[in-house]
N, C-alpha and C positions, 0 to 999 in steps of 0.2 A: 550286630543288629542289621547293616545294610546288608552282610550276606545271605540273614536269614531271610530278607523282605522279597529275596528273588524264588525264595520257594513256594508252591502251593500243597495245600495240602486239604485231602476230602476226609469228611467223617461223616461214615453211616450209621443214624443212629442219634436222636436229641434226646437220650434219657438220661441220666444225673451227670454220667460217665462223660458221655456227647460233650454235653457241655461244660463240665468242669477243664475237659480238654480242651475246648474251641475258647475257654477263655486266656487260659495259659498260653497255647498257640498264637492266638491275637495279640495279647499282651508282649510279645515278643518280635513282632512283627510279621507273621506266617499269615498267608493269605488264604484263610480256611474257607471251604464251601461247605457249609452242615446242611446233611440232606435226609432229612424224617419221614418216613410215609404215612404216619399220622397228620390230623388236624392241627397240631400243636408241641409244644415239649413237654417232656417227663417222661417219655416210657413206660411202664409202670406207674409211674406218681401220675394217674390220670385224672380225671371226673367221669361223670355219669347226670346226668340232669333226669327230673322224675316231675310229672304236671302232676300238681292235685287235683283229683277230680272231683271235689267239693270246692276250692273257691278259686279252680282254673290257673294258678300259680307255679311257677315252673321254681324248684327245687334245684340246685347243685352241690353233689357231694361227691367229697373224696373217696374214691373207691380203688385206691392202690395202698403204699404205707400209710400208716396214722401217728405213727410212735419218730422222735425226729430226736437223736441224740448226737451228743460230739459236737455241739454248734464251734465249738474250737476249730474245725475241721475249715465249717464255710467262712468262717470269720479269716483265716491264712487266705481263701481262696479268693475271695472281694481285697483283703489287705495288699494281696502280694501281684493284684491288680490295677492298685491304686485308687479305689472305692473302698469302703465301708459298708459291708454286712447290713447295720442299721438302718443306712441311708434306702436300701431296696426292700427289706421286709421287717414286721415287726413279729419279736416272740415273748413269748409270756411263758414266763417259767411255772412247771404243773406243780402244786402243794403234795396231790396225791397222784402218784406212780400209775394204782390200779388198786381197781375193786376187786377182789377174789371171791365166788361164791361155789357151797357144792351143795349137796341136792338138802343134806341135812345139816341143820346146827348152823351159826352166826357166820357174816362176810369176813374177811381178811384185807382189809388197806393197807398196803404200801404207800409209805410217803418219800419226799426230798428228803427231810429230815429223819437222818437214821434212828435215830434216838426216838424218835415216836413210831418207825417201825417196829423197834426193838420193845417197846409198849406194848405196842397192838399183838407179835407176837406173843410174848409173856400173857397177853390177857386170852388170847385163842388159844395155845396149848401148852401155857403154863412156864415157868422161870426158868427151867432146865433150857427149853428149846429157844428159847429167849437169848440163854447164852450160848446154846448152839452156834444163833444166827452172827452174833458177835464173830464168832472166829470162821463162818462162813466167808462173811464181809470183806475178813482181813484177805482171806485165801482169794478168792475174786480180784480184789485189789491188787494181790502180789503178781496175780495170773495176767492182770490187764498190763501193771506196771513193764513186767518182763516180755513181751509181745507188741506194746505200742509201736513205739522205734525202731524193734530189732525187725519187725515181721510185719504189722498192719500199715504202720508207712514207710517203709520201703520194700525198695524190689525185692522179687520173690527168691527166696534165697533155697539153695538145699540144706540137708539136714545139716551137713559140715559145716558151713554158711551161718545158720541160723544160731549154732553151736556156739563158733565162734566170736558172735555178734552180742550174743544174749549172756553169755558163761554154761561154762557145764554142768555149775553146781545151780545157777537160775536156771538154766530151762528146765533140768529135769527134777527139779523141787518142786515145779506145777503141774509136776503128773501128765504128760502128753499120752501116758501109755494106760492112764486109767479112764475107764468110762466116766461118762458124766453122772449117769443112774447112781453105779457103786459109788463113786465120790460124795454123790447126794446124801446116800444112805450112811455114811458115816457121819455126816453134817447135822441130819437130823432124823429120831425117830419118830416122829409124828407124820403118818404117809402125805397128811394131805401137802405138807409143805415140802415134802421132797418131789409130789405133784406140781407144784407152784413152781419152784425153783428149776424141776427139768424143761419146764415149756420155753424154755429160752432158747433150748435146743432147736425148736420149731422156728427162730427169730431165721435159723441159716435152713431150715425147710427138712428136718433132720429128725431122728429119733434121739431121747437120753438114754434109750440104749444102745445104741453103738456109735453116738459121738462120743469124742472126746473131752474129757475133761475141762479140757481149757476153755470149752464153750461158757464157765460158767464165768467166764470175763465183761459177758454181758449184762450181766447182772450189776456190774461195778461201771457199765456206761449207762447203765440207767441210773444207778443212783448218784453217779456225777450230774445229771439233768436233765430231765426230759423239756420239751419245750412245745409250747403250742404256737403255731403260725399265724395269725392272725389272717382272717379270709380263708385257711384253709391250706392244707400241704402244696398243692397244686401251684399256692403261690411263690413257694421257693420257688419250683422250674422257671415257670413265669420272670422272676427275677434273675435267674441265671443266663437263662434265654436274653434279654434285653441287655446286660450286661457284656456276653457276648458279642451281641451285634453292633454295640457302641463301640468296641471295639474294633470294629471293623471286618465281623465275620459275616458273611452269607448264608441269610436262615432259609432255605429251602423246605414247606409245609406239604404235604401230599406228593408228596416225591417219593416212585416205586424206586427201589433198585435193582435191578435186574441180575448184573456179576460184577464181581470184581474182575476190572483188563488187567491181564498179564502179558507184560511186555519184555521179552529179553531176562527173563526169568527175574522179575521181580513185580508187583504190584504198578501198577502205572496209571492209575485212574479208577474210575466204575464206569458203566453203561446202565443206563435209565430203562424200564420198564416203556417207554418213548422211543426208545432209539439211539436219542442224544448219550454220546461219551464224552463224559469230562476228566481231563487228564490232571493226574496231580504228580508230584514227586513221591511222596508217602498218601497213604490209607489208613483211615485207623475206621476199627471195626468196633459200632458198641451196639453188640445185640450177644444172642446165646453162641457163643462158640459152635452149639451144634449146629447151627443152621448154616454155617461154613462146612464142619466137616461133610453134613450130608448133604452137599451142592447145590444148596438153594443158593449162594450166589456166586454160584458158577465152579464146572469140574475143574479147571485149572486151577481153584486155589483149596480144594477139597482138601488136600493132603496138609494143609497149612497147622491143623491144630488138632488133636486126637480125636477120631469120635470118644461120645459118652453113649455108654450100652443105657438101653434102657433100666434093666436094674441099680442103676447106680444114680438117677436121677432124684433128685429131691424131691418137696414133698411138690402136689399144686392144691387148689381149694375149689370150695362152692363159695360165692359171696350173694348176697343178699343189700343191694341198695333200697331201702326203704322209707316211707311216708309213713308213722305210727304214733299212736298216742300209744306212749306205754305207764301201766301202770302196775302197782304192787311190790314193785324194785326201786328204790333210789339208786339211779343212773349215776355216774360219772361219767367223765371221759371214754374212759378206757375201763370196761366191764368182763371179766371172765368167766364163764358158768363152767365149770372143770365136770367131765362124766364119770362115771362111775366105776370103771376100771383103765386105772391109768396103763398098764401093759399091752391090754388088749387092743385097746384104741388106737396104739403102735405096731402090734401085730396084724390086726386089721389093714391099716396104711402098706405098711410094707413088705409085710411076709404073705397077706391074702392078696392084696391089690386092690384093696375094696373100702368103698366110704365106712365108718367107724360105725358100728352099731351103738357104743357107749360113747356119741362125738361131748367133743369140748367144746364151747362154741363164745366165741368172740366178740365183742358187741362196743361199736366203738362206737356212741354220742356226739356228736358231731355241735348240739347245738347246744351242751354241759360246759360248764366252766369256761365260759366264754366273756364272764363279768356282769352279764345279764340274767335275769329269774329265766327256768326253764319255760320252754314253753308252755300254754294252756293245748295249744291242740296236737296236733299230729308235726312231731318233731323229726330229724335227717337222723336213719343209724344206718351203720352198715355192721351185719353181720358174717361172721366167718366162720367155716369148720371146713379145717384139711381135709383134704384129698390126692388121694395116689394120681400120680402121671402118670397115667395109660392112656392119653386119648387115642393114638398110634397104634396101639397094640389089642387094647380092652376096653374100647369107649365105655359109656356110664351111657344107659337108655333113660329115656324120659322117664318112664319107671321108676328103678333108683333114682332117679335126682329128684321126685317128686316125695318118694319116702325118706330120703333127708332133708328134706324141707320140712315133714312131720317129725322127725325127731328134732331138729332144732326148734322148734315152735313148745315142741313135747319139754326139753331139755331147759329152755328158759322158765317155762310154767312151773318146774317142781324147784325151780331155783328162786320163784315168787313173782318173774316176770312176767306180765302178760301185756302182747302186742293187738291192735286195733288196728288192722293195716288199709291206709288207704291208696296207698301205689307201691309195686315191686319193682325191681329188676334182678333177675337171676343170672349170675357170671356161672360157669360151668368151667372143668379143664378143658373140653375141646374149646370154649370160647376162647381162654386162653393160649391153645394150642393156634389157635388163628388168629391172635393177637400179636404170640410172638412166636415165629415157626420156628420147625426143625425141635420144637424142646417136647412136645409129648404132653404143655400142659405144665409141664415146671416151674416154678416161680424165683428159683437160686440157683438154676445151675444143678453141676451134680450135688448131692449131698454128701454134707461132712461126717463122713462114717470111718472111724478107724484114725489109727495119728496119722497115718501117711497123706490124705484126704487133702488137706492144704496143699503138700508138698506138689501133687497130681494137678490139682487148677493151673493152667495155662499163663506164664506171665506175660508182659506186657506187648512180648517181640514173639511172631508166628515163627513156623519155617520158611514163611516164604519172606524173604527179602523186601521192605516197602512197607508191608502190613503187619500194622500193631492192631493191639486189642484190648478193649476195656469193657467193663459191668460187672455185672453179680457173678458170671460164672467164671470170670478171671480174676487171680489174686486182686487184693486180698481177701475177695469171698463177696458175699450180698449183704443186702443192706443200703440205705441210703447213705449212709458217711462212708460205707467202705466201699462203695460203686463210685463216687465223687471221688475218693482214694485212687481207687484207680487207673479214673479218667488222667488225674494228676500224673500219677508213675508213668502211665503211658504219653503223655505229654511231655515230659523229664526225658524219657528213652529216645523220643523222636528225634527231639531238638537236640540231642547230643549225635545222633545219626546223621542227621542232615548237617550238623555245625559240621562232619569230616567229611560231607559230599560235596564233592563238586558240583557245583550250581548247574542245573540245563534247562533249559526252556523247551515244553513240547514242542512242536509246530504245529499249529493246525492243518489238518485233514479233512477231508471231503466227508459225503455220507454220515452227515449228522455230530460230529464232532464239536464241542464249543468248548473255547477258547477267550469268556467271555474274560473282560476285564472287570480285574476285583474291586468291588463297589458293599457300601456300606447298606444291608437290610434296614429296612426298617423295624427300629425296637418294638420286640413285643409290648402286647397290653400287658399292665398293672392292673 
């Protein structure tokens, strides 16, 4: 511990990753400077605020994840901190998973309790599919059981690696080398539930046709628990952040980064958007891998980590933060209006490059299931339908983005929803292309297409000596529990790098250099 307290260490980047690292770091003695060029943490896990323009009231909604699984995950990462999970945020376990709706014929609820899935199925398409889902469930299960350990929390292994980690006869009894679709389709023949069950492929930004199978392991972290956040997803970060900084890290808020310094060929600091360079021992990077390869911070460490071709990027979206009285739909939580051809609306995405003409559309209630009766008036949703990353290549004109805001309006109405809107916000992929550079609009990194797809994500250690890497587009993939994953393994990698470095102290230097001494932020708000 005392050798570790001579090191510093910078992280770019306070989204899940950022900080599930800077707490491990802290917690060990490492004197971490976290430097975000947002207002705040989360990355991704943001808000958005919307004033009513009837009775003047300002709104805040989650307009990044909504779905929060593996609480197992955050709970090691408060414990193995020396806090308690509970003590920072409260959750409330969901009864019901998701509402399923399609244009014709009764909703489909998923709940916690399988046994009343497996009801609701049997009562939608009947006893057969009922027991389809049975031996689904187990399959999912078997798929999560043999990937947990061997591959989602630990280091990125290769295929030999993974082999040996997992058995020969486990890994390849979960079908790595079969699609997700075809696997569906043997699971069940009722289309609309092999529709239901592949959109899980979307959770990693993906198609169910050319992911792999094993994506259907999600399915089995959802029905292990979903959880709701009390205030709001946003207040995870919130707690993670302040956790952090009790610890003794340095929260730096609107803080550009300009490059990563290389020094004597390895990482040695960053350089500020300002001027100021602050020197560290190690770097760790949590943003998209591309935004390093294609020298947004800086040619010197360009070479660090593969580019991603545009074709091979996952999905991004249009989001929709809204004020509405909706009515004709009983809301939940977590709502899906599924379109009308499930193939297309993937072939749209990834083989045209183009918003879905048949979209899916996403509807998450924000002010449902909260313990409280729904609102009387104009309640928080935020709505979603994918879209292709091209903002780089093949922007989307006002145009398009104004006729999928008519089919999503269109697509809720034949599903029985209808929206009364008294304030918007519209997210686009170039918003998100400028949210989080160098990705095209991306929301996971590249997309998990093909079995080798995992093996391709980046792990924890670049090429360059000094700088590590963490989030969605580094093993173990996106997500909010496997971006927190992450942040952890890269954490793990560091501190065994620096436990065999020789301690050195920079020295300061001239020309804007700081050298400031390591002092405690102030914890963020609760």
């Amino acid at each position: 511990m005392t050798a570790l307290r001579q090191h510093r260490v910078t992280i770019v980047g306070a989204g899940m990753a950022g900080l599930a690292a800077a707490i491990d770091l802290a917690w060990r003695g490492i004197a971490v400077t976290l430097l975000e060029r947002g207002r705040g943490p989360g990355g991704k896990m943001r808000t958005v605020a919307l004033s009513d323009p009837l009775s003047g009231s300002a709104a805040v909604l989650d307009a990044g994840p909504t779905v929060l699984t593996m609480r197992d995950v955050f709970e090691a990462l408060f414990a193995q901190s020396g806090s308690a999970l509970e003590d920072h945020v409260v959750l409330h376990p969901a009864e019901r998973l998701a509402r399923h709706a399609w244009s014709h014929g009764p909703a489909l609820d998923l709940f916690a309790d399988p046994a009343r899935s497996r009801d609701a199925i049997g009562a939608f398409a009947g006893a057969q599919e009922a027991r389809r889902y049975d031996q689904f469930r187990l399959r999912s299960a078997e798929i999560y059981r043999t990937l947990d350990t061997s591959f989602m929390r630990a280091a990125r292994p290769s295929v030999v690696e993974l082999t040996r980690r997992a058995g020969p006869a486990a890994l390849f009894g979960i079908g790595p080398f079969t699609r997700m679709a075809s696997a569906l389709a043997r699971h069940f023949h009722d289309p609309r539930l092999r529709q239901l069950f592949g959109r899980y492929a979307t959770y990693c930004g993906s198609s169910p046709y050319e992911a792999p199978a094993t994506l259907m392991l999600i399915a089995h972290a959802e029905q292990n628990g979903v959880w709701f956040v009390e205030g709001g997803m946003h207040r995870l970060a919130l707690a993670m952040a302040a956790r952090a900084a009790e610890l003794g890290t340095e929260i730096r808020y609107n803080t550009d980064v300009r490059e990563i310094a290389v020094r004597h060929g390895r990482a040695g600091g960053v350089v500020l958007g300002s001027g100021e360079t602050i020197a560290a021992d190690a770097v760790l990077c949590n943003g998209d891998t591309a935004a390093i390869a294609s020298g947004l911070l800086g040619a010197a460490c360009a070479g660090a980590v593969p580019p991603t071709p545009a074709h091979a990027r996952s999905l991004s979206a249009v989001t929709w933060a809204v004020l509405a009285s909706a009515t004709g739909f009983e809301l939940i939580r977590h709502n899906v209006f599924f379109g009308s051809d499930a193939r297309g609306e993937f072939d749209d995405l990834f083989a045209q490059g183009r918003l879905p003409v048949s979209p899916t559309v996403y509807v998450c209630a924000q002010d449902r299931e909260t313990g409280q009766p729904p609102p009387d008036g104009p309640e928080r949703l935020l709505c979603l339908v994918n879209a292709p990353a091209t903002d780089d290549t093949t922007p989307l004109d006002s145009t398009e983005l104004d006729e999928c805001t008519q089919r999503m309006i269109a697509r809720l109405a034949r599903g029985g929803l209808h929206l009364r809107m008294q304030a918007s916000l519209r997210t686009s992929p170039a918003d998100f292309a400028a949210l989080f550079p160098g990705t095209g609009g991306a929301l996971y990194g590249p997309a998990s297409h093909g079995w080798a797809a995992s093996f391709r994500r980046p792990g924890s250690r670049s090429a360059l000596p000094g700088l590590y890497l963490a989030g969605g587009s580094v093993h173990p993939g996106p997500g909010v529990p496997m971006a927190t994953l992450s942040g952890r393994l890269a954490a793990a990698r560091m501190l065994a790098d620096l436990a065999s470095m020789r301690s050195s102290h920079p020295a300061a230097t001239s020309g804007g250099t700081s050298m400031r001494s390591h002092r405690t932020a102030r914890p963020a708000s609760r």
